[in-house]
C-alpha positions as CSV (number, residue, x, y, z in Angstrom):
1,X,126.3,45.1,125.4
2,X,122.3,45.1,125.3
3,X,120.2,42.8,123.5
4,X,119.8,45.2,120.3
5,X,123.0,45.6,118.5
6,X,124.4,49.4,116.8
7,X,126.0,48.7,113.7
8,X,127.0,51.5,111.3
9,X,128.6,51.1,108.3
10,X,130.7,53.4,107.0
11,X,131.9,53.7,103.2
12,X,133.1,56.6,100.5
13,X,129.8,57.2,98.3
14,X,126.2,56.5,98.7
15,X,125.2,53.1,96.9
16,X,128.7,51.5,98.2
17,X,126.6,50.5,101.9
18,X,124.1,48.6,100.1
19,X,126.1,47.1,97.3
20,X,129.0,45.6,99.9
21,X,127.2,45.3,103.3
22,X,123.3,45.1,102.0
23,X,122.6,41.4,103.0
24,X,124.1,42.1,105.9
25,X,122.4,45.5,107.3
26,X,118.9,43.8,106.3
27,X,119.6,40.6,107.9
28,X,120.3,43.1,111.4
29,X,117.2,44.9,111.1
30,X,115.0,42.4,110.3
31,X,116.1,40.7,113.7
32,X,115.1,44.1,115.1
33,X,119.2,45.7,115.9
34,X,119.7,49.2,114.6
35,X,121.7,49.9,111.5
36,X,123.4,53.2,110.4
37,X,124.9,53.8,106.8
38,X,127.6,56.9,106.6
39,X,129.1,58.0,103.6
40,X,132.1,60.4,103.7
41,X,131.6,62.1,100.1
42,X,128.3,63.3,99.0
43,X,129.0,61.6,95.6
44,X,129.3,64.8,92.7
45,X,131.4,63.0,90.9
46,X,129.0,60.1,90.3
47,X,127.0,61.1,86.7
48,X,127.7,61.7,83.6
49,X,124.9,64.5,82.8
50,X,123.8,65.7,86.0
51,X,126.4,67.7,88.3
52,X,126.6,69.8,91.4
53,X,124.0,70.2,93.7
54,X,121.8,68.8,92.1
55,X,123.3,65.4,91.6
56,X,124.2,65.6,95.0
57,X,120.5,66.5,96.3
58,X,119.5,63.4,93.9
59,X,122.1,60.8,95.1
60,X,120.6,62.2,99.0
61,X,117.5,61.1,97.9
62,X,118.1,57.7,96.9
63,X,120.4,57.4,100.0
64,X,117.1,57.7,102.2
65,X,115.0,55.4,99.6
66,X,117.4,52.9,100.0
67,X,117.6,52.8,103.9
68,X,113.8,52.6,103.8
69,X,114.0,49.6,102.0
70,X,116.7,48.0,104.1
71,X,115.2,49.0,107.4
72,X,118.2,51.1,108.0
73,X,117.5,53.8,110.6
74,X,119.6,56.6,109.9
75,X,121.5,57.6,106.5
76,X,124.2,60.1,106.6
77,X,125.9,61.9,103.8
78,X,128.7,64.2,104.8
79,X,129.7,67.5,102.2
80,X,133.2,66.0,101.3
81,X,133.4,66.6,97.5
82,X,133.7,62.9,96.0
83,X,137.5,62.4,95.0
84,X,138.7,64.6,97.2
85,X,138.4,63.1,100.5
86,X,141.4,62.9,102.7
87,X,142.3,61.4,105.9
88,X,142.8,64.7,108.1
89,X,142.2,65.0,111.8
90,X,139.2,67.2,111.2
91,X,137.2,64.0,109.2
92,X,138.9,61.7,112.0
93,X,136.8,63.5,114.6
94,X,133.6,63.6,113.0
95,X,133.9,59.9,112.4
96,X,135.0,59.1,116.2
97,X,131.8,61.4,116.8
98,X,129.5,59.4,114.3
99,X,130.8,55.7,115.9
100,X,129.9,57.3,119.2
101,X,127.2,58.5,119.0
102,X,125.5,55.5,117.5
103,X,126.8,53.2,120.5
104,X,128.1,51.3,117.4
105,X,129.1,47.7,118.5
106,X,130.2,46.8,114.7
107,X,131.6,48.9,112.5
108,X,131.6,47.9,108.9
109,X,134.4,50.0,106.7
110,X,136.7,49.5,103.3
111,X,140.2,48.3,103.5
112,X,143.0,50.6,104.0
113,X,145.4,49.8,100.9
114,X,145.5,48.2,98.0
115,X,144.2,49.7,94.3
116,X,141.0,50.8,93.9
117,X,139.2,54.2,94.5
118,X,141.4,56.5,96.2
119,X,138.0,57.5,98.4
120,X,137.7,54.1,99.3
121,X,141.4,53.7,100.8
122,X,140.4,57.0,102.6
123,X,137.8,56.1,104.6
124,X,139.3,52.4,105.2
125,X,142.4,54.4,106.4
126,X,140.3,57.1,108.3
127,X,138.5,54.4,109.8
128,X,141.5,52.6,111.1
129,X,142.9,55.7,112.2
130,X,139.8,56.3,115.1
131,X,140.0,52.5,116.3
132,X,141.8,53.9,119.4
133,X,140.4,56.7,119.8
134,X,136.3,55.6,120.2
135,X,136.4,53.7,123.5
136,X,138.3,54.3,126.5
137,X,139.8,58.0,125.6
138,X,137.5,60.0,126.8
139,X,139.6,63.0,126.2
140,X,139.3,62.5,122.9
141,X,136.6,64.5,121.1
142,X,135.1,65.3,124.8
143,X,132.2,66.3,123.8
144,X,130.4,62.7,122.5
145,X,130.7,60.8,125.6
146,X,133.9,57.6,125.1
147,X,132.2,53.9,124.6
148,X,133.3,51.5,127.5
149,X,134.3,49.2,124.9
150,X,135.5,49.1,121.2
151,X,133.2,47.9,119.0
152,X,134.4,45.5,116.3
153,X,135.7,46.2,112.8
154,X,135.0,44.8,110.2
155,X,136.3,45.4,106.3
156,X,134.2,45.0,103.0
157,X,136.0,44.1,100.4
158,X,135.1,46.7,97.6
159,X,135.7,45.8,93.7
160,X,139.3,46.1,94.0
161,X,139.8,44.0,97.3
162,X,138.0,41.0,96.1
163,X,141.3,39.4,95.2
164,X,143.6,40.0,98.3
165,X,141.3,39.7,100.8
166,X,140.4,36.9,103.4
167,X,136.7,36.2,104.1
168,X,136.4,35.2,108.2
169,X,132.8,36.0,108.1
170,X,130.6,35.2,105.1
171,X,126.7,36.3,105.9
172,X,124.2,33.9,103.5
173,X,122.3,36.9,101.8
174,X,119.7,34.6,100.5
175,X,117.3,35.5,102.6
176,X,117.8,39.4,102.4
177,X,118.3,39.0,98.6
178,X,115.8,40.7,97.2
179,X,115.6,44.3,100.1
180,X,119.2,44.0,99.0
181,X,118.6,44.4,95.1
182,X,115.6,46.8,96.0
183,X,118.5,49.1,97.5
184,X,120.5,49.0,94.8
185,X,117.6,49.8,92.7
186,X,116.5,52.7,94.9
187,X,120.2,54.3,93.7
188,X,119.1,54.4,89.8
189,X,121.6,57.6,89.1
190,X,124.1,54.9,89.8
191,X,123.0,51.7,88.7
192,X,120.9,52.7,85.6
193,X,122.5,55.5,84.8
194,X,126.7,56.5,86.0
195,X,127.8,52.8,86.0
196,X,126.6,51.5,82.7
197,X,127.5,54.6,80.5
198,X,131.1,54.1,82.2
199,X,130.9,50.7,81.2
200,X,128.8,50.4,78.2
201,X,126.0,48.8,78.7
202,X,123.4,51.9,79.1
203,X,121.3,50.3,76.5
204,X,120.3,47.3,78.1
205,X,119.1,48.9,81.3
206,X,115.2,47.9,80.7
207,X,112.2,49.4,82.0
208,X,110.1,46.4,84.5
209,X,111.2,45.6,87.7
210,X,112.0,42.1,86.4
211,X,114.2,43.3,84.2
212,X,116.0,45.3,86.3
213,X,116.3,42.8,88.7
214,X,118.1,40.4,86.2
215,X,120.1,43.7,85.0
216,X,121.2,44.1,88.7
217,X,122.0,39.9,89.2
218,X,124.4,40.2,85.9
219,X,126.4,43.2,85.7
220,X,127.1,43.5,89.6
221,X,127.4,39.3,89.4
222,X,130.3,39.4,91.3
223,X,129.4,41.7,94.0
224,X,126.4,39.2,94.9
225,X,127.2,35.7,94.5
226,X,129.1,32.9,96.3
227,X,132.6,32.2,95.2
228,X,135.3,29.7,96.2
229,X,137.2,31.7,98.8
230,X,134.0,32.2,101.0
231,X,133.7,28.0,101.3
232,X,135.6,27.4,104.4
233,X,133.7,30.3,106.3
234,X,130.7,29.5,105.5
235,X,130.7,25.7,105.7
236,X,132.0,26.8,109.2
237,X,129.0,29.0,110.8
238,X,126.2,27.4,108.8
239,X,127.4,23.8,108.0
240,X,128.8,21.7,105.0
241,X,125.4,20.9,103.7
242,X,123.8,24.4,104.4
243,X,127.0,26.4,103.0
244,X,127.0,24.2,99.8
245,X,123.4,25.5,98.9
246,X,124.1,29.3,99.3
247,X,124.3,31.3,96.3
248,X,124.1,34.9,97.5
249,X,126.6,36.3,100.3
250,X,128.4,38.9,101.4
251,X,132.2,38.4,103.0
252,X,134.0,40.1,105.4
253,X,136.9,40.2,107.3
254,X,138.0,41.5,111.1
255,X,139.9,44.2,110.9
256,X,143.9,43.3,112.1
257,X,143.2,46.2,114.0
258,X,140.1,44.9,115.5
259,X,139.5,43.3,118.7
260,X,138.7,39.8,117.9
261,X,135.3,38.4,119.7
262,X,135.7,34.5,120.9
263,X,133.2,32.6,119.6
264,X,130.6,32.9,122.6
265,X,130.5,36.8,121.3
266,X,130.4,35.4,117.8
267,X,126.9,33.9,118.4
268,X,125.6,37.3,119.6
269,X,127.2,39.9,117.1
270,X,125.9,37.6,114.2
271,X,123.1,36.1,114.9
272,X,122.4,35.6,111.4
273,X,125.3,32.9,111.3
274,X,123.9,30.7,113.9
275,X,120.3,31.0,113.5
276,X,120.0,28.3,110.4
277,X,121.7,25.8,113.2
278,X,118.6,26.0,115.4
């Protein structure tokens, strides 16, 4: 492993990187590591006005915004038609191509089962389905060269995980907080627009960055801020006293099919955990 970390994170739908993994993919490249978002749907289904190309032209375009804002280098949207993305061997490839090619040392992905977005158990499934198939097989999609070692997985807990799943790395988004709402804001076919007609609540979106900040910090409250079940990890990386003041973070867990780093490796894939210790 070199001293600059590949990490690619790999969801259904553009906006889903930045809303579950934001904090974290900020709190890499500001440290100078290399960041890659992947989506495996272009996101057509995602308006309720705008349609085909067009919305999917759009949604590209905010994609790109977003990663600008982040620092993330690269920001890929493949032509899978949102809802209809299934875990085939053809998809399987690409993604063992996309992990390879990026040297990816983390790999940040959805869980595979449970409720939720039926895209969302895809790509967690898809995902899990390439684990060992990246490093070591170089006969395997020959032609992106095999990594000499797996990277590690890691799983985001999407809207519908948040109550099964078990936090063993929470990431203090504090300090990230505000590229992370910029990202979100960068996707405003989603967030001003797709999401608050589903839920009702168009007519509050507001007009001054201000405002939508604090639009952002309520109606996605849960998707930003500390809650009980991320207390033991993060009193243990940043310390009783430092975890207790934390208000923004992003969870995730290592993947059961995962390699599991000791903690020497620890202190180098996240240096964001130990870095308020020094």
């Amino acid at each position: 492993m070199s001293n600059i970390l590949n990490v690619i994170v790999i969801a259904a739908h553009p906006d889903e990187p930045e809303i579950y993994a934001g904090a974290i993919s900020a709190a890499y490249a500001e440290r100078g590591h290399r960041v890659k978002f992947l989506t495996l749907t272009d996101g057509c289904c995602g308006h309720y006005e705008m349609s085909g190309q067009q919305l999917v032209d759009r949604r590209k375009q905010e994609a790109q915004e977003a990663a600008r804002r982040l620092g993330v280098l690269e920001y890929v949207v493949l032509p899978i038609p949102d809802g209809e993305l299934m875990p085939s061997i053809e998809i399987r490839k690409e993604v063992i191509r996309q992990i390879r090619g990026w040297e990816a040392d983390i790999v940040i992905t959805f869980h595979a089962d449970g409720p939720g977005h039926a895209d969302n158990r895809s790509v967690g499934k898809i995902v899990r389905d390439t684990a060992d198939f990246v490093a070591n097989v170089p006969n395997a999609v020959p032609e992106v060269p095999s990594l000499r070692k797996s990277p590690i997985f890691l799983l985001m807990p999407d809207y519908a995980a948040r109550a099964s799943y078990k936090p063993d790395i929470v990431i203090d988004a504090g300090e990230v907080i505000e590229k992370k709402l910029l990202a979100c804001d960068a996707h405003a076919s989603q967030f001003y627009e797709f999401a608050p007609w589903q839920g009702g609540f168009l007519n509050a979106v507001s007009n001054t960055w201000k405002e939508k900040r604090n639009f952002i910090l309520k109606y996605w409250n849960r998707f930003l801020s500390v809650s009980d079940e991320m207390g033991p990890a993060l009193s243990k990386y940043y310390g009783q006293d430092a975890a207790a003041s934390v208000k923004y973070a992003e969870p995730f867990e290592i993947a059961n099919y995962s390699r599991r780093p000791d903690e020497a490796e620890m202190k180098v894939l996240f240096p964001m955990l130990t870095d308020i210790q020094k």
